[in-house]
N, C-alpha and C positions, 0 to 999 in steps of 0.2 A: 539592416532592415529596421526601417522606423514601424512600432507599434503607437497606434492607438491608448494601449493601456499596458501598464508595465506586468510581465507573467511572472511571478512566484514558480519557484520550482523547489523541490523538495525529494527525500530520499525513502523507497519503499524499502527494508531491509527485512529477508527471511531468515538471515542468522544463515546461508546455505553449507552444509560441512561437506567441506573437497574432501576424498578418497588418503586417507593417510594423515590426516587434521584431526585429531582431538577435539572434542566441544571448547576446552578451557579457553584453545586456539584460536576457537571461532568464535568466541563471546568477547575476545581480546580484539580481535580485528571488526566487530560491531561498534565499539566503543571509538578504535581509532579512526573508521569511518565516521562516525558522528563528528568528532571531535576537527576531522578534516573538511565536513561538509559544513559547521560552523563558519570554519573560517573563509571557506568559499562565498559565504551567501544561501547554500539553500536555505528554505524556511522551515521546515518539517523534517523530522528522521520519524518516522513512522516504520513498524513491528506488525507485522502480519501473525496470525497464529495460524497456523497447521498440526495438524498432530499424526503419529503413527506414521512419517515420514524421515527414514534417514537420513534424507539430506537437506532439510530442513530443521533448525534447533529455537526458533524463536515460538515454541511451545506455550513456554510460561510465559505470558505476551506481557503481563504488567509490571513481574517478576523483573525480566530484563530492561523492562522500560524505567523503572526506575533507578535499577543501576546502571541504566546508559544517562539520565536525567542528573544522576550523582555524579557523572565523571566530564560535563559537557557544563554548559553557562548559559547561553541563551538561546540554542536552537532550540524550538518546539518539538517536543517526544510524542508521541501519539499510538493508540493501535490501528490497524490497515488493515483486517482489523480485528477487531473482538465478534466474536460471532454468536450474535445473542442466544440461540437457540440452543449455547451448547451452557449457557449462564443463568442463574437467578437474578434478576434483576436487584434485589437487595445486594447481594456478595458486588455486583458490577457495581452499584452506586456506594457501597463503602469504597470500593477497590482504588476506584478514581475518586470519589471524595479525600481520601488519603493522598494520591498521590497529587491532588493538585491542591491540597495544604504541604507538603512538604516541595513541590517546586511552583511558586504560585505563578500564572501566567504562562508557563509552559505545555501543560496538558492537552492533549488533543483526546477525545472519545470520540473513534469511529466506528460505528456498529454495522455488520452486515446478518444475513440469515443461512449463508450457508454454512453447512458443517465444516469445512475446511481441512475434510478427509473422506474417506469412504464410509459407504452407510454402515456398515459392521461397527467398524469402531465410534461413529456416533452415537451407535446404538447403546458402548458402552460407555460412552462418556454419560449420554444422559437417556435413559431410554422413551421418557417420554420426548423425548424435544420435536418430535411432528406437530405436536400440538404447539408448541412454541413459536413454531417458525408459523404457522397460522395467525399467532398472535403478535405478531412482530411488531407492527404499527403500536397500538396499546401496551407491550411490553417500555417501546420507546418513551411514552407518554409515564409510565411508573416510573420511571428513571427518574422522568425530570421532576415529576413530584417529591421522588427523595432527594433533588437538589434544591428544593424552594425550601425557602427560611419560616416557611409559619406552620410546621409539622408538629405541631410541640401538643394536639391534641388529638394525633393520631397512636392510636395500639400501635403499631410496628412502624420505627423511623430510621434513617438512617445517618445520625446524627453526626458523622465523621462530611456527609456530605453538604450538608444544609448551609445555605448562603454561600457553600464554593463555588467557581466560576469555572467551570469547563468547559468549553465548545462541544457540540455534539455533529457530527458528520454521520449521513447515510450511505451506504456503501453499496455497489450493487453489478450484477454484471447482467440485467435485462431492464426489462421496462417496469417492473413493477416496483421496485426500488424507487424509481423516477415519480409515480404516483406519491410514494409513502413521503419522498424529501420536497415535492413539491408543497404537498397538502401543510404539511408541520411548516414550513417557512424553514427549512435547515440544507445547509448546505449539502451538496451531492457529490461522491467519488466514484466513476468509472472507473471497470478494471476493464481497460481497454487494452492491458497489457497482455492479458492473455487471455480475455474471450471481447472479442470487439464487433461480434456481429451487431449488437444491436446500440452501439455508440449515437447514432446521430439521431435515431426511433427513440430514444430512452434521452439525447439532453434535448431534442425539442418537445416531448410530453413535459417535462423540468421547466422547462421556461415558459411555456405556457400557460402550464399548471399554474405557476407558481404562485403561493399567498403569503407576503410579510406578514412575521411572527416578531414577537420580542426578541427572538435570537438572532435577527436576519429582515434586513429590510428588504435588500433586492437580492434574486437567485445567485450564487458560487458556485461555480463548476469547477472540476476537478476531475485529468483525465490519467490514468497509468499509461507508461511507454517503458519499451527496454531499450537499454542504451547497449551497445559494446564499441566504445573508440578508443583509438589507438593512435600513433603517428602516422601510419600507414593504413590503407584499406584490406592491404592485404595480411597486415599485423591481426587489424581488426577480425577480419573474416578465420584466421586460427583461433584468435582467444574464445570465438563465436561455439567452437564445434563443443568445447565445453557444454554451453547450455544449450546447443543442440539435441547433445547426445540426452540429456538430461529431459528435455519435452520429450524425443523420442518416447522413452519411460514413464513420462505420467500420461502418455496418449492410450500405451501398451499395457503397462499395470509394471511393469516391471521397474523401479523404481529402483535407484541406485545412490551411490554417493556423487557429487558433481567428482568428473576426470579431468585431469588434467588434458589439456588442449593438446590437438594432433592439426598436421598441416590438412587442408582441404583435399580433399579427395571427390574422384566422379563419385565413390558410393556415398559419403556425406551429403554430396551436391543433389544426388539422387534424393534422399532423404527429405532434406531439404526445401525441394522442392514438391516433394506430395501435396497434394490438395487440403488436405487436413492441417496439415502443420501448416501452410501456408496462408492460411485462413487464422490461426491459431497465433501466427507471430504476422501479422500485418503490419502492426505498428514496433514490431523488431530495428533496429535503427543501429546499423554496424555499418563503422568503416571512420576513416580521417573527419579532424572536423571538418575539414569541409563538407562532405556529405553529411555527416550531422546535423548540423547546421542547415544543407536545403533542407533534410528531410522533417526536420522539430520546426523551422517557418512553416513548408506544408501542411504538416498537420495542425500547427497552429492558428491556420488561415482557413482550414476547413471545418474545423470542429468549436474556435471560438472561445474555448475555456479562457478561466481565470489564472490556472495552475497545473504546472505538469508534475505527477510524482514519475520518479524514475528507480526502475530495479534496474541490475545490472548484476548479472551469475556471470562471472568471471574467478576462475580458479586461483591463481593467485592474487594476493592481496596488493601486491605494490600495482601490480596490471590495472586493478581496481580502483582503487583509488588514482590512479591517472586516467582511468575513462571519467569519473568522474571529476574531474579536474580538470579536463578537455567542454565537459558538459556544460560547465560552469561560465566558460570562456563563451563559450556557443551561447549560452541564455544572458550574458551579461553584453554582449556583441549585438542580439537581438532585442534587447530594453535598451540600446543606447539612441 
């Protein structure tokens, strides 16, 4: 497939812990993921934060990012993301002013507003943060004052950050998000990957909207997909029931470690195929590359982005790192 414009692709990682995996395990297989997605070509390893989540560990989101940034060379680190409402804006612009003095040119800030848990423990992380996530737009705008270089006559600065250069990205899974990255001139990240109802409502408010800023002349899009490929379709469709079974649970509340994969079954299929979940993994994309491949041109023809980030909850690690590896071949196949 000849493109018009060559697509970036890049990697969403939750740190996810399979069932009988240690954290050490899974902070160890973050790093060899990065370190393999370098050599592939993606351009981003991005770190999502969740919290109060067992099968999720990328908690400490800048924590890990910078010792994935310590053990990698030139792919871009980033959060997928930070979720302002759960931060002070000071602690966030030293955090990344730090870390993109210690890897310069690598840092990605992506900010979103949701909690990236349930309201109970948002409530314990920060308890005002309703008021925050109201102030989100203006929250964004304090950031980047504690990144401009002529702060030196303000009472509170944050002086690890000043004249560092870090990309700022809005992150969002409705339309309002779409207002906030249009209005500021900054790039925009759909999580199309697991709420995509309002994908195409939310990048054409983005591109419309849109107004060059000093950080951004013309709009960047940016959309999440989940990958699962394998040599086989039918490889693909077992390593799947893993993160199957695993949406099951956050639809449910019952929330579990990822399991190791089991062969397809009618009741899986059943599952599967509910209306909820099916609506929830749209943009789910399992099977040989070949169907990868139609289905990442598809969407790539219909939605127009610049960049695909890709999660992929596959239980074991070596399985994983050949979906992605498969991916790579499919997006480098696709820019040729």
């Amino acid at each position: 497939m000849s493109q018009n414009k060559k697509i970036s692709y890049s990697v969403l990682e939750l740190a996810v812990v399979g069932q009988d995996i240690p954290h050490t395990k899974v902070f160890e297989n973050s790093v060899e993921l990065a370190r393999t997605a370098e050599g592939l070509g993606y351009k981003r390893f991005w770190l999502a934060e969740h919290h109060n989540m067992v099968s999720i560990a990328s908690s400490a989101t800048t924590v890990l990012m910078s010792h994935i940034a310590a053990k990698t060379k030139s792919i871009r680190i980033g959060s997928g993301g930070i979720m302002l409402p759960n931060h002070s804006p000071l602690i966030v612009a030293e955090q990344f002013g730090t870390l993109g003095s210690l890897y310069p040119g690598r840092i990605d800030m992506g900010l979103g507003r949701a909690p990236g848990t349930d309201q109970v423990t948002a409530h314990a992380i920060r308890s005002d943060r309703m008021n925050s996530v109201f102030k989100f737009p203006h929250e964004i705008d304090e950031i980047q004052r504690y990144f401009k270089n002529d702060r030196t006559s303000t009472k509170v600065r944050a002086t690890v950050a000043e004249g560092v250069k870090v990309p700022m990205y809005v992150l969002g899974s409705s339309t309002d998000s779409a207002h906030v990255a249009a209005e500021k001139g900054l790039p925009y990240v759909f999580a199309s990957h697991f709420a995509p109802a309002q994908l195409f409502q939310a990048m054409e408010i983005y591109y419309r909207e849109f107004q060059p800023s000093e950080y951004l002349e013309e709009p960047y899009s940016i959309a999440g997909i989940n990958v699962t490929a394998a040599a086989t379709n039918e490889e693909a469709e077992k390593l799947s029931t893993s993160s199957l079974r695993m949406m099951v649970g956050v639809l449910t509340g019952n929330l579990d470690y990822l399991q190791k994969p089991v062969e397809m079954n009618a009741e899986l299929k059943e599952v599967r195929d509910n209306p909820a979940l099916q609506r929830m993994l749209q943009y789910a994309f399992v099977g040989d590359r070949k169907t990868i491949q139609q289905k990442t041109e598809e969407f790539l023809k219909q939605t127009g982005v610049d960049e695909v980030i890709v999660a992929s909850h596959i239980y074991d690690q070596e399985d994983r790192i050949k979906s992605y590896k498969i991916f790579s071949e499919v997006m480098k196949e696709i820019n040729s």
